[in-house]
N, C-alpha and C positions, 0 to 999 in steps of 0.2 A: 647622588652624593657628590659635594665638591671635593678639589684635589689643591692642593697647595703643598707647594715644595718647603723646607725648612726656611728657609731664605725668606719666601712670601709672609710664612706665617708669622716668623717676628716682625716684620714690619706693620704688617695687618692686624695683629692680634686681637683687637677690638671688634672689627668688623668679622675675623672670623668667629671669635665668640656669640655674636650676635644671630651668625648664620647656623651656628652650631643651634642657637637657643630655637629658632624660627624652625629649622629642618629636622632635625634629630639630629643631625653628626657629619661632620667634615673626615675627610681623608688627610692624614700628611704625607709625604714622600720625599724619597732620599734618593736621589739619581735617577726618577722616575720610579720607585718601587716602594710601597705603598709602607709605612714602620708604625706608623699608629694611628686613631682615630680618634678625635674629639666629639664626647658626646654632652647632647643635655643633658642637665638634670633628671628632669622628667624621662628622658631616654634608657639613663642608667638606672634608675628607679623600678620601671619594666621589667629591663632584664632580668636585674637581681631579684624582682619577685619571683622568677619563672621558677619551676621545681625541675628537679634533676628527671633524669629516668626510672629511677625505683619509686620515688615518692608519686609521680603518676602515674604509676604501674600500680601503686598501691592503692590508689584512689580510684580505680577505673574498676578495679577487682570487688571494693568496696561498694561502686556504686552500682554493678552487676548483680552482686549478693542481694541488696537492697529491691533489683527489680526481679528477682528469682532467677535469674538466668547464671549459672554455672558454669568454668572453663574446666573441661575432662582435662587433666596435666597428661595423662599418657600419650596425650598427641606429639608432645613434645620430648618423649621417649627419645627416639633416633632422630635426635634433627641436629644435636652435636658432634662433630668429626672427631674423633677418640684417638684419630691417628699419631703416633709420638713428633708428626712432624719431621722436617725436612735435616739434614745431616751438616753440620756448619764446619768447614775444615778452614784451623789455624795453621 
C-alpha cells in the first residue's frame, strides 16, 4: 500500500486517486503516522458487504444443521472467567 503525507496528497490528488482506483487503497500520514486511508470504490464495496461476527456465527450454525452435524453448547460451559475482575482505585 502507498503512503503519502497530507502535503503530497493535495498536490497529487488525481494521481493518488487513480492509484487508489488501480490498488485498492492508499495510506495518508500526518508526521509520518498513518490518519487515514483512501480506498476504491470497489474496495469499500467488499468491506461493507462483509457480515459482523454474530451474523456468520449464525450462518456457520445454520449450515452445520443443514449438514447434520451439531455443536454440544455445554462445551462452552466453563470457558468464561466469572471473576468480578480487577480492583480500580480513584
Amino acid at each position: 500500500m502507498s503512503k503519502y503525507s497530507v502535503a503530497e496528497a493535495r498536490k497529487k490528488f488525481s494521481v493518488i486517486l487513480k492509484e487508489a482506483e488501480s490498488r485498492g487503497a492508499v495510506t495518508i500520514t500526518r508526521r509520518g503516522r498513518p490518519i487515514a486511508v483512501l480506498l476504491s470504490f470497489e474496495e469499500f464495496k467488499r468491506l461493507r458487504g462483509r457480515k459482523g461476527f454474530w451474523e456468520a456465527y449464525e450462518r456457520l450454525r445454520e449450515d452445520m444443521k443443514k449438514a447434520g452435524i451439531e455443536i454440544d453448547t455445554s462445551i462452552f460451559q466453563d470457558v468464561r472467567d466469572k471473576s468480578p475482575g480487577r480492583t480500580i482505585k480513584l
